[in-house]
BALOBA-1460 file (C-alpha; in Angstrom, 3 decimals):
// residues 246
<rec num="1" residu="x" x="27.949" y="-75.094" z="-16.008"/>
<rec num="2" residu="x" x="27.057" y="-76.189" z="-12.361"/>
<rec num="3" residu="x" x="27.444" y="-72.634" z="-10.975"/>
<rec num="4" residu="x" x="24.887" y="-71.337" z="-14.068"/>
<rec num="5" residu="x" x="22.149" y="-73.385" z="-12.969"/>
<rec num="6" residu="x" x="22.436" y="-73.026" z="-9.541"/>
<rec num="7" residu="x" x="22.924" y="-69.085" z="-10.182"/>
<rec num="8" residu="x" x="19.280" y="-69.372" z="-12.414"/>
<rec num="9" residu="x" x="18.092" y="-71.345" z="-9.627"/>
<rec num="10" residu="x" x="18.770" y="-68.766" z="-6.761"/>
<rec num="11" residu="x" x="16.971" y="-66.254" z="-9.432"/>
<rec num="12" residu="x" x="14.165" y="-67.956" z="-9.866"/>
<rec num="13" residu="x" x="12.947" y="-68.622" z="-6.563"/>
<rec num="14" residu="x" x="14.006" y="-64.854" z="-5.190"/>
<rec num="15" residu="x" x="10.746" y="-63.297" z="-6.365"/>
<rec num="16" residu="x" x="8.643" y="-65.951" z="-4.685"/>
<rec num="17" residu="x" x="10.554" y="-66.141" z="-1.439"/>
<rec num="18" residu="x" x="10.179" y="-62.368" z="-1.306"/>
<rec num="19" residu="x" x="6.429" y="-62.661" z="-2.252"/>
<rec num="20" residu="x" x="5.737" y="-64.586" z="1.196"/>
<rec num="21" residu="x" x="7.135" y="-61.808" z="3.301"/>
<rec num="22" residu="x" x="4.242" y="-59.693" z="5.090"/>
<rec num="23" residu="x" x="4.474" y="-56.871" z="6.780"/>
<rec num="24" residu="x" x="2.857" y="-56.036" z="9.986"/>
<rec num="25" residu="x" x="2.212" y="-52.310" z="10.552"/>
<rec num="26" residu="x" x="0.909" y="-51.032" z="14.117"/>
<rec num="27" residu="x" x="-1.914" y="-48.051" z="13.582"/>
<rec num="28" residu="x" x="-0.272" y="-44.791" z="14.685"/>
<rec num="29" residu="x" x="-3.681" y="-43.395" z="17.223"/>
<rec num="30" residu="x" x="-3.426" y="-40.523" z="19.631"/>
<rec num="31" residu="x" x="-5.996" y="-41.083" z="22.152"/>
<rec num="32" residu="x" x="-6.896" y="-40.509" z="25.690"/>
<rec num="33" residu="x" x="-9.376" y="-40.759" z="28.039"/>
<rec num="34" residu="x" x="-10.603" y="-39.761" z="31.407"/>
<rec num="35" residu="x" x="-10.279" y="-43.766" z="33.014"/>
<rec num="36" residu="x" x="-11.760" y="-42.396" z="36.632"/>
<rec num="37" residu="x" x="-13.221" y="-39.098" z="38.229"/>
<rec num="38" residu="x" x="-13.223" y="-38.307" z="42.185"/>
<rec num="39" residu="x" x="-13.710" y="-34.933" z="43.621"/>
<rec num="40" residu="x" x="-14.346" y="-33.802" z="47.087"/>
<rec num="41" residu="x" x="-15.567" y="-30.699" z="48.293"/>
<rec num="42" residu="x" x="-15.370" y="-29.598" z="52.127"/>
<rec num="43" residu="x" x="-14.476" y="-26.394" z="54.103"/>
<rec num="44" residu="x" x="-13.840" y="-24.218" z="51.420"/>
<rec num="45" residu="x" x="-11.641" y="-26.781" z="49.529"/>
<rec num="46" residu="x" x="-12.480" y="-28.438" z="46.114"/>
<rec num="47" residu="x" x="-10.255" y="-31.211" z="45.113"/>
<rec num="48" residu="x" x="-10.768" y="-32.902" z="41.870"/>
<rec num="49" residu="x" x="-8.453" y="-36.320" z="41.491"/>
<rec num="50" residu="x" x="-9.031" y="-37.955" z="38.065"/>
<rec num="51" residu="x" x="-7.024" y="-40.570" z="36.251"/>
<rec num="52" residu="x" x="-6.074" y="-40.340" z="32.753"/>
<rec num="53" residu="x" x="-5.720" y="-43.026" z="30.610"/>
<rec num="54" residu="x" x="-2.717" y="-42.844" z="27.479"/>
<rec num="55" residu="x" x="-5.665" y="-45.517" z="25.248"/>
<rec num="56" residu="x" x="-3.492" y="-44.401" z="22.071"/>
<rec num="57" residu="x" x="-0.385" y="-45.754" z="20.727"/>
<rec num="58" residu="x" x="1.556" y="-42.426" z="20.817"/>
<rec num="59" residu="x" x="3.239" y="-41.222" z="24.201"/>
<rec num="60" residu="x" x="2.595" y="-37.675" z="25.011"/>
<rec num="61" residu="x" x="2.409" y="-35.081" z="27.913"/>
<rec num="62" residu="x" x="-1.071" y="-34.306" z="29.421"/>
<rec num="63" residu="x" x="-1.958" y="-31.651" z="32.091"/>
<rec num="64" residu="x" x="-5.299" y="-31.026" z="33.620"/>
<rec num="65" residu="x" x="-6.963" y="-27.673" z="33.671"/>
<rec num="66" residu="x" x="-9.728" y="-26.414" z="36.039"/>
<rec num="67" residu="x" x="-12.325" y="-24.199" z="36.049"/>
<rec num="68" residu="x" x="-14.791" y="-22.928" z="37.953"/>
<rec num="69" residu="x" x="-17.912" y="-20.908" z="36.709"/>
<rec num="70" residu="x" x="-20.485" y="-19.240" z="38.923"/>
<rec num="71" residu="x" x="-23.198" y="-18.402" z="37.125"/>
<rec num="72" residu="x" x="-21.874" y="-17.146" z="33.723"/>
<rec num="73" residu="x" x="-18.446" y="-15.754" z="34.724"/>
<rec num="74" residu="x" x="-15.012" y="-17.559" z="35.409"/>
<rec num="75" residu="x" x="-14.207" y="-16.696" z="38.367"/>
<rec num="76" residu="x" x="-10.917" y="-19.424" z="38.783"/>
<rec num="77" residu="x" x="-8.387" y="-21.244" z="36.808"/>
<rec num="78" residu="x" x="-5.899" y="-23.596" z="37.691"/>
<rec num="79" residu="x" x="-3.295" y="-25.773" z="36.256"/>
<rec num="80" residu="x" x="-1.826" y="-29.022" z="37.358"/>
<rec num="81" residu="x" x="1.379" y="-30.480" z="36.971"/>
<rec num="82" residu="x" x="2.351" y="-31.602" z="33.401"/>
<rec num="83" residu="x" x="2.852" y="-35.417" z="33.484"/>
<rec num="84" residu="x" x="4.510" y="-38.349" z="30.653"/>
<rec num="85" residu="x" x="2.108" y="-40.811" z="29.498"/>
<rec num="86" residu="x" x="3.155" y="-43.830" z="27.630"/>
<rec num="87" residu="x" x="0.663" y="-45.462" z="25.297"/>
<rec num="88" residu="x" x="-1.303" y="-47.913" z="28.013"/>
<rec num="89" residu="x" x="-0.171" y="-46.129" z="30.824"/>
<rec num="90" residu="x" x="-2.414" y="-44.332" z="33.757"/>
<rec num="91" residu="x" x="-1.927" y="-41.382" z="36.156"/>
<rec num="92" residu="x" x="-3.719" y="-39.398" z="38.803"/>
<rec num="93" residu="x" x="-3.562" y="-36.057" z="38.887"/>
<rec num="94" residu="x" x="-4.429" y="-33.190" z="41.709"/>
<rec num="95" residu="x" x="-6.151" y="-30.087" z="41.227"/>
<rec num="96" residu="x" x="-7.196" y="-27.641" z="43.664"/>
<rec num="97" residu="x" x="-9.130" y="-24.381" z="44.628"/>
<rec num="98" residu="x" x="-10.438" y="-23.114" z="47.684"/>
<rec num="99" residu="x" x="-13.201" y="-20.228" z="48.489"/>
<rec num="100" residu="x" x="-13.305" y="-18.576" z="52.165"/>
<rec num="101" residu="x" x="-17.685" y="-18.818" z="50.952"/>
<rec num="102" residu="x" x="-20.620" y="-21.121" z="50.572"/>
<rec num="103" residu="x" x="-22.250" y="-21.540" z="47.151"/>
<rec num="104" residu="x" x="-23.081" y="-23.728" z="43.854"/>
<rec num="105" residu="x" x="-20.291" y="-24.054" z="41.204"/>
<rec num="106" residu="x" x="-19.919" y="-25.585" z="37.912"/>
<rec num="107" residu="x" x="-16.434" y="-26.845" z="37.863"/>
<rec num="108" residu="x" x="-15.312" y="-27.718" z="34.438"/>
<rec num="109" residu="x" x="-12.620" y="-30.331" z="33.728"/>
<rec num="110" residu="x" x="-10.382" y="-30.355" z="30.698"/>
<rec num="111" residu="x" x="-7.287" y="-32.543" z="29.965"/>
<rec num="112" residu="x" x="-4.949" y="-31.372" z="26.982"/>
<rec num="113" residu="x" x="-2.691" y="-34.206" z="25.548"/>
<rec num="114" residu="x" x="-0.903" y="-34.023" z="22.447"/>
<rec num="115" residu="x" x="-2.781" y="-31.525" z="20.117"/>
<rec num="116" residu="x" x="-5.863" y="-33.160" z="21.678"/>
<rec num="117" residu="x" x="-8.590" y="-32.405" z="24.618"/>
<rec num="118" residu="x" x="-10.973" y="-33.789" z="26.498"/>
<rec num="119" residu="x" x="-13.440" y="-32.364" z="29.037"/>
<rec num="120" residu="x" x="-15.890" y="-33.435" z="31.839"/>
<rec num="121" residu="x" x="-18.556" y="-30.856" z="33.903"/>
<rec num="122" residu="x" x="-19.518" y="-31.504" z="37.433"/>
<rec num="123" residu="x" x="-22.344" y="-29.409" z="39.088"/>
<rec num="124" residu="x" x="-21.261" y="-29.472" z="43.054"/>
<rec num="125" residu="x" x="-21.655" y="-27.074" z="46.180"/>
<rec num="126" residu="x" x="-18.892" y="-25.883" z="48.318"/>
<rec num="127" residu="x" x="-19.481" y="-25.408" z="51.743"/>
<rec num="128" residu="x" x="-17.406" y="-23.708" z="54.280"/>
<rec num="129" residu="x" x="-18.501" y="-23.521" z="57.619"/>
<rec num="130" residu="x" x="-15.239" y="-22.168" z="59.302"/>
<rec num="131" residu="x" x="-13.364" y="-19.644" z="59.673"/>
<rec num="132" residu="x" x="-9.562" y="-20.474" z="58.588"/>
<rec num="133" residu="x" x="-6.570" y="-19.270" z="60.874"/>
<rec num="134" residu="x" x="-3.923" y="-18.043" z="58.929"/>
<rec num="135" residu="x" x="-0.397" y="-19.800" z="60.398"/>
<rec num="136" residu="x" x="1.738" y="-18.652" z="56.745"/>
<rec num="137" residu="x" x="4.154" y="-16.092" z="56.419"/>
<rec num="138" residu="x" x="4.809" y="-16.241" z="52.506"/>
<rec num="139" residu="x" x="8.225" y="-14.055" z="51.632"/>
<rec num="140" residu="x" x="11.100" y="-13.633" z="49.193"/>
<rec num="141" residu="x" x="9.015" y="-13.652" z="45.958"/>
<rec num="142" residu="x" x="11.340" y="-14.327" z="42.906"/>
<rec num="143" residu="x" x="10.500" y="-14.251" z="39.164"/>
<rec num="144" residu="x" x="12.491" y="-16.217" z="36.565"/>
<rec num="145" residu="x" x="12.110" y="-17.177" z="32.969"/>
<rec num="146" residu="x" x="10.126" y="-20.246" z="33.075"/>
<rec num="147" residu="x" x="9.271" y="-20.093" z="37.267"/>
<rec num="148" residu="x" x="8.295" y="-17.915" z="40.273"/>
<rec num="149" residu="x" x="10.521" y="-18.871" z="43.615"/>
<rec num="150" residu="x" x="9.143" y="-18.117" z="46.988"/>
<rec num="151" residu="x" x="9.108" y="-18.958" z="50.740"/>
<rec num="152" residu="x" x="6.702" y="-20.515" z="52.972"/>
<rec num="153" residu="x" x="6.777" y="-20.775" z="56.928"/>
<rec num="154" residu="x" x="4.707" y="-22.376" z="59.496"/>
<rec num="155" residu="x" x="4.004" y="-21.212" z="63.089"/>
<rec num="156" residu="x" x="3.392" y="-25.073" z="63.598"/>
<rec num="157" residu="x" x="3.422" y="-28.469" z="61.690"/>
<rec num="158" residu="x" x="1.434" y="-29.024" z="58.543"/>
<rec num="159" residu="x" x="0.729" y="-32.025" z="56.662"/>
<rec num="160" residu="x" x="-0.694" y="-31.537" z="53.190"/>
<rec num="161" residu="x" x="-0.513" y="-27.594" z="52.521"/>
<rec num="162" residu="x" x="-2.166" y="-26.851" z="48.598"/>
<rec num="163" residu="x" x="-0.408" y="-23.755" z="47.274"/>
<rec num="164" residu="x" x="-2.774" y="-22.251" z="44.335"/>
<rec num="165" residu="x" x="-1.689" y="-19.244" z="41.925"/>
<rec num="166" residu="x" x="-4.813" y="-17.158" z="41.611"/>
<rec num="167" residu="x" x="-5.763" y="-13.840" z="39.465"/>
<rec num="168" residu="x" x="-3.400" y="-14.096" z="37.093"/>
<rec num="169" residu="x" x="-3.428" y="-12.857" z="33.664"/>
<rec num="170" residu="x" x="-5.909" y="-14.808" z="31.092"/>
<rec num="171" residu="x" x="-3.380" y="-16.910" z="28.596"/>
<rec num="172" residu="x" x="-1.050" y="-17.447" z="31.234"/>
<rec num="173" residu="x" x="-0.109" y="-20.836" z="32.716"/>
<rec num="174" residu="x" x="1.020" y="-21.350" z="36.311"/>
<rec num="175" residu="x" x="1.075" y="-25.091" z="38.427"/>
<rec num="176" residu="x" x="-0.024" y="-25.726" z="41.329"/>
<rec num="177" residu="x" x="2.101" y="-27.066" z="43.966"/>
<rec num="178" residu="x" x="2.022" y="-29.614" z="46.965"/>
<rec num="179" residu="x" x="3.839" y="-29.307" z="49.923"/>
<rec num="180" residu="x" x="3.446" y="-32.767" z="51.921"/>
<rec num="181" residu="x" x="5.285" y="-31.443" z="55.510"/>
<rec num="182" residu="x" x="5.733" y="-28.488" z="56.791"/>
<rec num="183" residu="x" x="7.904" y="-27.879" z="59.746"/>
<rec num="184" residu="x" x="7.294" y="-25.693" z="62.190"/>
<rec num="185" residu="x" x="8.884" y="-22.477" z="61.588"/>
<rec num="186" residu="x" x="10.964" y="-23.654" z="59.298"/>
<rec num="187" residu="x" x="11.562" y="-21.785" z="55.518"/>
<rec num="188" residu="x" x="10.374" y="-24.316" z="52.690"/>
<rec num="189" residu="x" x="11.094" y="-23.384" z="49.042"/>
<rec num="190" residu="x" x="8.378" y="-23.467" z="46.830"/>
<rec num="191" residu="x" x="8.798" y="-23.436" z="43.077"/>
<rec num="192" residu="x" x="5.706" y="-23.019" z="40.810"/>
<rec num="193" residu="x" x="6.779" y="-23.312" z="36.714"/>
<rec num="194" residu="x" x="4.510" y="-20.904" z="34.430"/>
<rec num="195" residu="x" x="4.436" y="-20.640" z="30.723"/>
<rec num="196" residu="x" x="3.396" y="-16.760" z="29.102"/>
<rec num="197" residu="x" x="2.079" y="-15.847" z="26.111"/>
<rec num="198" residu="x" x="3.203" y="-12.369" z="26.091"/>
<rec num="199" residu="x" x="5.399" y="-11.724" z="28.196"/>
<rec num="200" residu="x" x="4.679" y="-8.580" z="30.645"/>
<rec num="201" residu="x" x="4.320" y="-7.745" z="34.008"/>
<rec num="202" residu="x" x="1.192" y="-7.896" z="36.033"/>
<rec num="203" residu="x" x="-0.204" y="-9.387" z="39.574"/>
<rec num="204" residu="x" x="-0.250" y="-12.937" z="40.901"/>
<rec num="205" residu="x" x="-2.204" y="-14.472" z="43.909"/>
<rec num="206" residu="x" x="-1.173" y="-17.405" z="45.828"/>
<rec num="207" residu="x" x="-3.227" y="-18.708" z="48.161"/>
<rec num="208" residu="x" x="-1.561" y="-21.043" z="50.529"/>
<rec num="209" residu="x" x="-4.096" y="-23.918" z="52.345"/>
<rec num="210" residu="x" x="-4.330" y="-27.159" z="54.108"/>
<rec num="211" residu="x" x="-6.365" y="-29.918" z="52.506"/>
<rec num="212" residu="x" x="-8.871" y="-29.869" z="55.200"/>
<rec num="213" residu="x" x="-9.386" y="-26.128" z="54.903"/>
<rec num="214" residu="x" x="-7.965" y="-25.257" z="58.082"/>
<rec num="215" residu="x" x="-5.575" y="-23.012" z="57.665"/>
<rec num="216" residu="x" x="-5.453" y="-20.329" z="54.825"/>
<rec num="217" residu="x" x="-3.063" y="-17.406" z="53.856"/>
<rec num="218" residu="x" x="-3.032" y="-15.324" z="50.316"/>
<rec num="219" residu="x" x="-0.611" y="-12.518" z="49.417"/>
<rec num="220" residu="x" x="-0.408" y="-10.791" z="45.971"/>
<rec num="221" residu="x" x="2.783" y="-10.460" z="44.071"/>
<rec num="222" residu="x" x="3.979" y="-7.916" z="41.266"/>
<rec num="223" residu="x" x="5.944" y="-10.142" z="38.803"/>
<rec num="224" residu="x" x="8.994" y="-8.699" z="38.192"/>
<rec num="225" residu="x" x="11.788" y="-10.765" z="36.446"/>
<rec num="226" residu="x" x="14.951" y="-11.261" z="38.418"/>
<rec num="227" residu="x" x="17.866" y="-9.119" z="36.332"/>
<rec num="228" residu="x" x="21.636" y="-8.301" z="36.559"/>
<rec num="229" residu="x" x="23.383" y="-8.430" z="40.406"/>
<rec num="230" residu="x" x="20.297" y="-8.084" z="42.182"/>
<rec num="231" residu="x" x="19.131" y="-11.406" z="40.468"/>
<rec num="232" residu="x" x="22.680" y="-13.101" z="42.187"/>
<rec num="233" residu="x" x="22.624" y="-11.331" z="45.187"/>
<rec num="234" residu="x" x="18.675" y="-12.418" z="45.899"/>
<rec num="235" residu="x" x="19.668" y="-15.995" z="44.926"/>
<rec num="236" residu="x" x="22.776" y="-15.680" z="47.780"/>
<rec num="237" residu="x" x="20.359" y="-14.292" z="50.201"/>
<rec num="238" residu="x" x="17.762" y="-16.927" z="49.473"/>
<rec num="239" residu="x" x="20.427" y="-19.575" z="50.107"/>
<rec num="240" residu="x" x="21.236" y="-18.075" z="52.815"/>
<rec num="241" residu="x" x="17.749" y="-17.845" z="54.335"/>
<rec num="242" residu="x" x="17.210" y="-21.589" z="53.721"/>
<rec num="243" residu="x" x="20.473" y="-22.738" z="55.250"/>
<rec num="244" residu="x" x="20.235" y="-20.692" z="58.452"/>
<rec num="245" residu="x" x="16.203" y="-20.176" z="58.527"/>
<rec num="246" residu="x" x="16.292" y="-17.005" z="58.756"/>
């Protein structure tokens, strides 16, 4: 009889225990924002170095994506490296691009993020009042699935050297890269990721220059995907290149 009660008891006051439960949901937002802006232009080189700002409550990748317009016409694009952004979390990212001439641009700014994108103009003028010396040898071009390999070496120390992929194919994705020291005659591997569309075969530019606009080299590659033993025996004589500087 005692256990029925306190079984009818237990069933009765179930419901209204339950009843004061509440739940707390958080709002699912994907959102970002452009937190801070800071370009520079001098001697040919344009550097944009905004901060973007993960105001959402969804982590997610962002990139930045340059472009400059003279007049009507595109005449650059370039890509900087893909960074993680937790929700509340900032970054700074680097973009470059450098022109041997003086003129007025309209460099546009565009972050993607999730699905999402965001974009800021700036009207500036890039002045270049020097003449670069050219100090790069740039060998040993490789193409892989997902990257391009190459060399760079210095005919003297270099602190901050910019390399920028440059007339490539419209669709096509390609980082830039950063190279913070550069010994002197020394071979430094640089690796720049790309993402195709289509994939096919075409011409790529990199142009290779210091911050300060100094020194400048460009060379054009064919991109032609590394295949069967002569993929392995360029890897072995890139290795080998490194390890002995040849």
């Amino acid at each position: 009889m005692k256990k029925t009660l306190v079984l009818i008891f237990l069933l009765f006051f179930i419901p209204i225990a339950s009843a004061g439960v509440i739940k707390i949901g958080v709002k699912t937002e994907l959102k970002g924002e452009i937190s801070a802006f800071f370009y520079n232009a001098s001697n040919g080189v344009l550097k944009m170095n905004p901060e973007f700002y993960n105001s959402g409550s969804v982590p997610y990748k962002a990139r930045a994506r340059l472009s400059i317009v003279n007049s009507t016409d595109v005449i650059f694009t370039g890509w900087s490296k893909e960074e993680t952004l937790m929700p509340g979390e900032r970054k700074s990212f680097e973009i470059y691009w450098y022109t041997p001439s003086t003129g007025n641009i309209v460099a546009k700014l565009r972050f993607y993020y999730g699905k999402e994108t965001i974009e800021r103009e700036v009207k500036s003028k890039v002045v270049n009042t020097q003449t670069s010396e050219d100090v790069f040898l740039i060998k040993n071009f490789r193409t892989y699935d997902d990257s391009i390999k190459f060399q760079i070496r210095s005919t003297e120390p270099l602190k901050n050297v910019i390399v920028i992929p440059n007339n490539y194919m419209m669709g096509w994705l390609f980082e830039q890269n950063k190279i913070e020291n550069l010994d002197e005659n020394k071979n430094t591997e640089v690796v720049i990721p790309y993402e195709s569309s289509v994939w096919f075969s075409h011409n790529v530019t990199i142009d290779v220059v210091t911050e300060d606009g100094k020194f400048y080299s460009t060379l054009t590659f064919n991109l032609q995907k590394e295949r069967g033993f002569e993929k392995y025996a360029h890897y072995i004589a890139d290795r080998f290149n490194l390890l002995f500087n040849l």
